[in-house]
N, C-alpha and C positions, 0 to 999 in steps of 0.2 A: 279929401277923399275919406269915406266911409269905411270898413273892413265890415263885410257882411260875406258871412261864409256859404248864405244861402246864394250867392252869385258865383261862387267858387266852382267848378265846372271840371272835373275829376279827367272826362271823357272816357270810362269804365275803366281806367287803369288803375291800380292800386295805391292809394295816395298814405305815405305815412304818419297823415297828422288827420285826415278827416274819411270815418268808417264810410259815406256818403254825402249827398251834397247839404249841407248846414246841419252835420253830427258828425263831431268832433268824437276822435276816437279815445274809449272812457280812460284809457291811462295817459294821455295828454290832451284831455278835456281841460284842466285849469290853464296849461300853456296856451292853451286855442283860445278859452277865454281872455287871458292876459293880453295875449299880440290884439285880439278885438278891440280891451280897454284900450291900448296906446292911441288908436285913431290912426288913423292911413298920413294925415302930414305930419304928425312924432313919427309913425316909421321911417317913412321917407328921410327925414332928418335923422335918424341913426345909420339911414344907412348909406350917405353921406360923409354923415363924422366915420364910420368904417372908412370908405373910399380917401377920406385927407389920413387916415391913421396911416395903413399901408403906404400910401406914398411917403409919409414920415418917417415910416420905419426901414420902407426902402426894402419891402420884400416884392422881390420882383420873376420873375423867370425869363428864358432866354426862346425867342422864337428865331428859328433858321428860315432865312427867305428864300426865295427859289431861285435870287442873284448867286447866293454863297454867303449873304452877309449874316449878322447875327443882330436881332433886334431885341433889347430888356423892355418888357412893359411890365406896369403894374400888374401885382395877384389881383384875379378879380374873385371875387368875394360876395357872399348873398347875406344880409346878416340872420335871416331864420332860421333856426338851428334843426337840425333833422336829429330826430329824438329818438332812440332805444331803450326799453324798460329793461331795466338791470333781471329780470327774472329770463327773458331773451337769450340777454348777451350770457350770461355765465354757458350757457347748453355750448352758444356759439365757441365763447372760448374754449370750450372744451374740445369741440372737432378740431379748432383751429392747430390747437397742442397734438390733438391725435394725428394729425395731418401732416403737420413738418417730420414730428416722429417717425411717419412710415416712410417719407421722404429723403431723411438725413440715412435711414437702413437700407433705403434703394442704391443711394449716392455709393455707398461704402460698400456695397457687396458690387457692385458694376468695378469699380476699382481693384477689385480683390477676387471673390471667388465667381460672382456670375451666378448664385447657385436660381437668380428668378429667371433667367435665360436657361437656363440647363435644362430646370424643373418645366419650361414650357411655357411660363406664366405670360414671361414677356417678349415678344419676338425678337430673334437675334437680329432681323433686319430693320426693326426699329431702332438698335443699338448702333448697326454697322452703319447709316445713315444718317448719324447725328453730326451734327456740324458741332454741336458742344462737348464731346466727350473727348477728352485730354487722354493722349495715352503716356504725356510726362508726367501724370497723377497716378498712377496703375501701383499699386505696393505701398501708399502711402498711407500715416496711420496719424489724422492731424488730431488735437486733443480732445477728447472724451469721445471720439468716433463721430464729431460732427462736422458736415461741411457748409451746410446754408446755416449761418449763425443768427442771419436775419434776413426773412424772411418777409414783403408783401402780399397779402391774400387779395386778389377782389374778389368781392361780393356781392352778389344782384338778388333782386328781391322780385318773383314773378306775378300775375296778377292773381295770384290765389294766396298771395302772402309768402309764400315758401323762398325762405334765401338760398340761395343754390354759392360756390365756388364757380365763378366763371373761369379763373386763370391764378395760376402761382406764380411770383415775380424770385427768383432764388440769383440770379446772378448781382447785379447792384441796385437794387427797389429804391428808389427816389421814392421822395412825397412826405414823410415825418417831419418836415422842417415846416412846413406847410399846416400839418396838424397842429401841432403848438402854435403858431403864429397866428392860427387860424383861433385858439380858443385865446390868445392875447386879445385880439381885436375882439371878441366878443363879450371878455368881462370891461374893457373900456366901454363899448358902445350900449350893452343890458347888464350895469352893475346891480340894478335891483332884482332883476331876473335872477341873474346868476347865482347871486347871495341868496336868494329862497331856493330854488330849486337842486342847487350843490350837484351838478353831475359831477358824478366821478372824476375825480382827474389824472390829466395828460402828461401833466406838467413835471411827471420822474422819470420822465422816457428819457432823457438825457446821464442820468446818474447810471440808469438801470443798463442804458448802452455800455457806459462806460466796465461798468462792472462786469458786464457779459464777456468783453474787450481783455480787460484785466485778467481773468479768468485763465486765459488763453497762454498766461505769458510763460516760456518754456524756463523763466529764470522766480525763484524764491524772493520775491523784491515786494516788498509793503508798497514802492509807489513804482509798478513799470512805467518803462517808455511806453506808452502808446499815440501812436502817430496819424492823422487821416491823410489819404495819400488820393493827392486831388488831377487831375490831367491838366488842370488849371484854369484862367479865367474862363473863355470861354466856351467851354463845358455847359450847356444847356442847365447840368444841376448845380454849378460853381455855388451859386448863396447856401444851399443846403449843406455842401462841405463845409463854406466857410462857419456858417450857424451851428452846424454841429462837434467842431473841435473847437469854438468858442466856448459853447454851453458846457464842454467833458474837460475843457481845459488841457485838451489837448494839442500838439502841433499839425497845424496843417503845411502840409509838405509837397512838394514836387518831383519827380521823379529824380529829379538833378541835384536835390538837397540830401539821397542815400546812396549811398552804396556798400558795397559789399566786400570784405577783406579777405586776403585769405586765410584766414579761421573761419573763412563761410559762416562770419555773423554779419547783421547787418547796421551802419551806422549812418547817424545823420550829420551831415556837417554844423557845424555852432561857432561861435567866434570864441568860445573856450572849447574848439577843438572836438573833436568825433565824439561822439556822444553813441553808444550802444543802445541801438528797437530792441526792444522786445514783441509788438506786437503792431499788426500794420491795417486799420480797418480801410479795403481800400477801394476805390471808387473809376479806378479804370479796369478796364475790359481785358480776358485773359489773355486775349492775343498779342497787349499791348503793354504786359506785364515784364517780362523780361526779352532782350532779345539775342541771349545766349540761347532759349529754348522756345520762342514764337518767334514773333515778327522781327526779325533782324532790324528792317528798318524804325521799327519804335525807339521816337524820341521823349513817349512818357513812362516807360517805365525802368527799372533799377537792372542793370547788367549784373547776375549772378543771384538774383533775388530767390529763384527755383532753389538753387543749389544749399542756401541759406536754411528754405524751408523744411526741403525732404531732410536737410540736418538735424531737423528740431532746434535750430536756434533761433527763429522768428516766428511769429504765429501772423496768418490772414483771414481775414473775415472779408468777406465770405471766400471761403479754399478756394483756391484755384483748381474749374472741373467741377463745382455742383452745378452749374449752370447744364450740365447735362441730362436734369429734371425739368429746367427751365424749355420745356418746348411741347406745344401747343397737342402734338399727340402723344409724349409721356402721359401729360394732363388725363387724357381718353381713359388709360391704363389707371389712375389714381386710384377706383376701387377695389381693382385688382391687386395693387401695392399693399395697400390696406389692409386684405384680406390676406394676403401671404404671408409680411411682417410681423402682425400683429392681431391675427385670428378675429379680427372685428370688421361691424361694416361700419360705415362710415356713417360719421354724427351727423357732419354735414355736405350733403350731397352736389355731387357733380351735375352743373347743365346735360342736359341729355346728348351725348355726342354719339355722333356720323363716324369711324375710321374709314378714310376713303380708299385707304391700303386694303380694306376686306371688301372683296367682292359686289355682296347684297348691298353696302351700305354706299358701294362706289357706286351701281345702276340708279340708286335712290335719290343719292344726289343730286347723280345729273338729269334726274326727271325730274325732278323738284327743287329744281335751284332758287326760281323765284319768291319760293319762300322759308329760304331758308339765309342763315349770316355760315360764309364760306371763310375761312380763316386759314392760312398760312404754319407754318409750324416756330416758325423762331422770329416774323414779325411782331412790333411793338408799338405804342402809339396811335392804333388803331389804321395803320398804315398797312397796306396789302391784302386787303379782306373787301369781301362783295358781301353787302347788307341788300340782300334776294330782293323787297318787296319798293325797296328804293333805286334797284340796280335797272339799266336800259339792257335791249337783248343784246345787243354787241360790245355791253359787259360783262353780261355772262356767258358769251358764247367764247369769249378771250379768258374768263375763267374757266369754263368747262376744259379748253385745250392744256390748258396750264395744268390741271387737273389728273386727265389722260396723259399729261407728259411723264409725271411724278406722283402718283395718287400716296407716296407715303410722307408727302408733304404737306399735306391738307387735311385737315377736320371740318362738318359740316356741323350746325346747330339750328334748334327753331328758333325764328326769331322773338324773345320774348317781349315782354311788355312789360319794360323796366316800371318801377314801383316810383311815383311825383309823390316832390316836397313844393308846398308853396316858396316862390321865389320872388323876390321884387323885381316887376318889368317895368320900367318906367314909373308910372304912378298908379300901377296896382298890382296885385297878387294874382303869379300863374301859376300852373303846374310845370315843372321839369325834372326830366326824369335822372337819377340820381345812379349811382354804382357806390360802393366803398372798398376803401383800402386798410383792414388792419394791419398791421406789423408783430411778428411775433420773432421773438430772442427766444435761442437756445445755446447753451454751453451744459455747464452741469446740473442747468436745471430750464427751466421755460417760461417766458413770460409774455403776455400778450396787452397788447393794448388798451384802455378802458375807451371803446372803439377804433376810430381810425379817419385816417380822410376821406372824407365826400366830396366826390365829385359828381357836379350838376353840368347837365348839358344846357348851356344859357339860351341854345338857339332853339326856337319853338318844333316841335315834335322831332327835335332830332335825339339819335339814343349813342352819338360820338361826345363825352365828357372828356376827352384830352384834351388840357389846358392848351396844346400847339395848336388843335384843332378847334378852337372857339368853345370851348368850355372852362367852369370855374368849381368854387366848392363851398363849402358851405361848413361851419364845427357839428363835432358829432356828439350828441348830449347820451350817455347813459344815467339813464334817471332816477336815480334810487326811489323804488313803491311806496316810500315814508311820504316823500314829498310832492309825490306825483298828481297826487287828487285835489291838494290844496292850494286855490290861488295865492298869489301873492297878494292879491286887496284882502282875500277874505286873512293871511296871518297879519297885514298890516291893520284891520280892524278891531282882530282879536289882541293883537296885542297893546292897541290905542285903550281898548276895552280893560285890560289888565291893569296899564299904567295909570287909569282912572280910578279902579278899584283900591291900588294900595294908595292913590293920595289921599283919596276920602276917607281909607282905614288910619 
């Protein structure tokens, strides 16, 4: 097989590697030309040797059947890398930082004084309806005044180029495990690639957690305990726990391996005996966190864990209670957050949102549901939501009631036309259309990703990329401008050229 981009077939949507059909867009014009040089059966063959690597390395995830069972398949993986020029991302990073910012001062003032309910900004009944807002959190003062310590953004990119914030992830964001692993497989499979073009990299997102983590710890120690506290195997994100207190060299733990003394601190058990956390990054749900003060019946998490915290003798990432940012019409409110905290608008803008709690925006709705994506407030995985122009009318008419039952559990959107990366389907290059996920840390200071995971919808014109629901991803290249223009034949020319030069000198 050939790679001819003038067969390449966009279908007006916005594609990130080619401006139109066979013009390559000019800051990854020498990449487009590269993937051309290798020929369609070298691709094919790397992205193969990707598909044996993964299996080798045994990065898998977890799909729940509709029996109850739990199945692990291979990551699926696209090896073409979806490219960001670094003059881009920095803007980007910057909303990203301004975003969690107004976020972490929403969290802590809902906890404490309420003064953006008082002032009017944010409805009291978008507050008294939240299924996330902990009132065992109220008074509490976790360290440096942050609650979402990490943070998933996604990002979608619409067909006029403009990246928009589709949705913040604040309670436990899966998916960083997956980014690294994702640019492991790709300098195996384009080691020449990789080596000329140097995107930025990924690969301190491990250190930079850990330190975030450290940060935290409410004890003076050069090396704290810091623990990942896992719900256990089967956990849908179980490899990502495990992959990431390998990488921080941290303990991964189960609920059953701490508990809590009373000096309300908390320890892990060891075969040299209790060993004192310091800090717990943890990966179960708040409900199921302790059940002296949630769910009683919780068997994952630590009896007296709360009591531990509001002491200041443990720290958790993410708090127990940010997740009450985490819901789909907070989201609505983001520019308003924005603007109240922090006297600015927003770097990076919000999809255009419906609240269907407000009137005008509820009749709009539901006369234009067809074309519009209906989304729920605290579903995930793209589970719960009617995509209008794919939806039957006795799906939307099961929406609309659902709707009118509780309109302050719903937001509407237009359906965008997510931005295609070429992808290998079989034995040639299609379009699919793509979201991202950066990750940003915050403690005493902010760091954000040098992008994030991409997720590609594998199945042809669909725009659901959750890996449960037949979707994969793809590394995410920010491109430093140095090297962006220059193929890699043409530095391997000039450099054959060089080596020529000084032998004859």
């Amino acid at each position: 097989m050939e790679i001819d981009w003038s067969d390449y077939d966009c279908d007006g949507f916005y594609d990130e590697l080619l401006a139109e059909r066979g013009e390559p867009r000019p800051e990854v014009e020498a990449l487009a030309a590269d993937i051309q040089a290798l020929g369609g059966d070298e691709l094919m063959a790397r992205q193969l040797a990707a598909e044996v690597s993964i299996k080798e390395m045994g990065i898998t995830f977890t799909v729940y059947s509709e029996e109850g069972g739990a199945i692990d398949r291979a990551w699926p993986f696209d090896v073409i890398p979806r490219v960001i020029p670094e003059r881009e991302w920095r803007q980007v990073e910057l909303g990203l930082k301004q975003r969690v910012q107004a976020l972490n001062l929403f969290i802590d003032d809902l906890y404490h004084d309420q003064r953006i309910v008082k002032d009017k900004v944010f409805p009291k009944e978008v507050l008294a309806k939240s299924v996330n807002f902990r009132p065992q959190c109220v008074g509490i003062d976790p360290p440096f005044g942050i609650w979402a310590h990490i943070c998933g953004s996604d990002l979608v990119r619409d067909a006029d180029g403009t990246l928009y914030v589709l949705e913040d992830n604040l309670r436990v964001p899966s998916g960083v495990s997956y980014m690294l692993e994702n640019r492991l497989v790709t300098k195996r499979v384009f080691p020449e690639l990789f080596e000329h073009y140097a995107p930025l990299p990924v690969d301190d997102y491990p250190s930079q957690l850990f330190d975030t983590l450290a940060s935290l710890s409410p004890r003076p120690a050069e090396y704290p305990e810091v623990v990942v506290l896992t719900p256990g195997i089967y956990n849908s994100a179980y490899f990502e726990h495990a992959y990431l207190a390998q990488q921080m060299g941290a303990e991964l733990v189960e609920g059953r391996d701490l508990f809590v003394d009373d000096d309300d601190c908390c320890y892990m058990r060891t075969v040299d005996g209790p060993a004192r956390v310091d800090v717990i990054y943890r990966r179960v749900d708040d409900l199921f966190l302790d059940p002296e003060a949630f769910r009683d019946d919780s068997a994952l998490g630590v009896a007296g864990l709360m009591r531990a915290w509001k002491a200041g003798n443990v720290a958790m990432a993410n708090a127990p209670g940010a997740g009450v940012a985490d819901d789909k019409v907070v989201y609505a409110f983001v520019p308003e957050i924005i603007k109240y905290y922090l006297d600015q608008e927003p770097i990076v803008p919000n999809v255009p949102t419906y609240r269907c709690m407000e009137p005008d925006a509820l009749q709009y709705v539901l006369e234009h549901m067809a074309e519009l994506v209906v989304k729920p407030a605290n579903e995930s995985g793209g589970y719960g939501m009617l995509v209008g122009p794919a939806s039957t009318q006795t799906e939307r008419d099961r929406m609309a009631a659902a709707i009118k039952k509780d309109p302050r559990n719903y937001i509407a959107q237009p359906t965008l036309k997510l931005s295609t990366v070429p992808t290998v389907i079989k034995d040639r290059l299609e379009p699919r259309h793509v979201d991202l996920r950066p990750f940003i840390l915050s403690s005493d200071r902010q760091q954000v990703t040098m992008g994030g995971l991409t997720r590609v919808a594998l199945r042809k014109g669909s725009l659901v990329v959750n890996s449960s629901q037949g979707g994969g991803s793809k590394d995410t290249w920010i491109l430093p401008q140095d090297v962006a223009t220059e193929t890699y034949e043409q530095a391997q020319g000039e450099a054959s050229q060089r080596q020529s030069q000084t032998a004859s000198g």
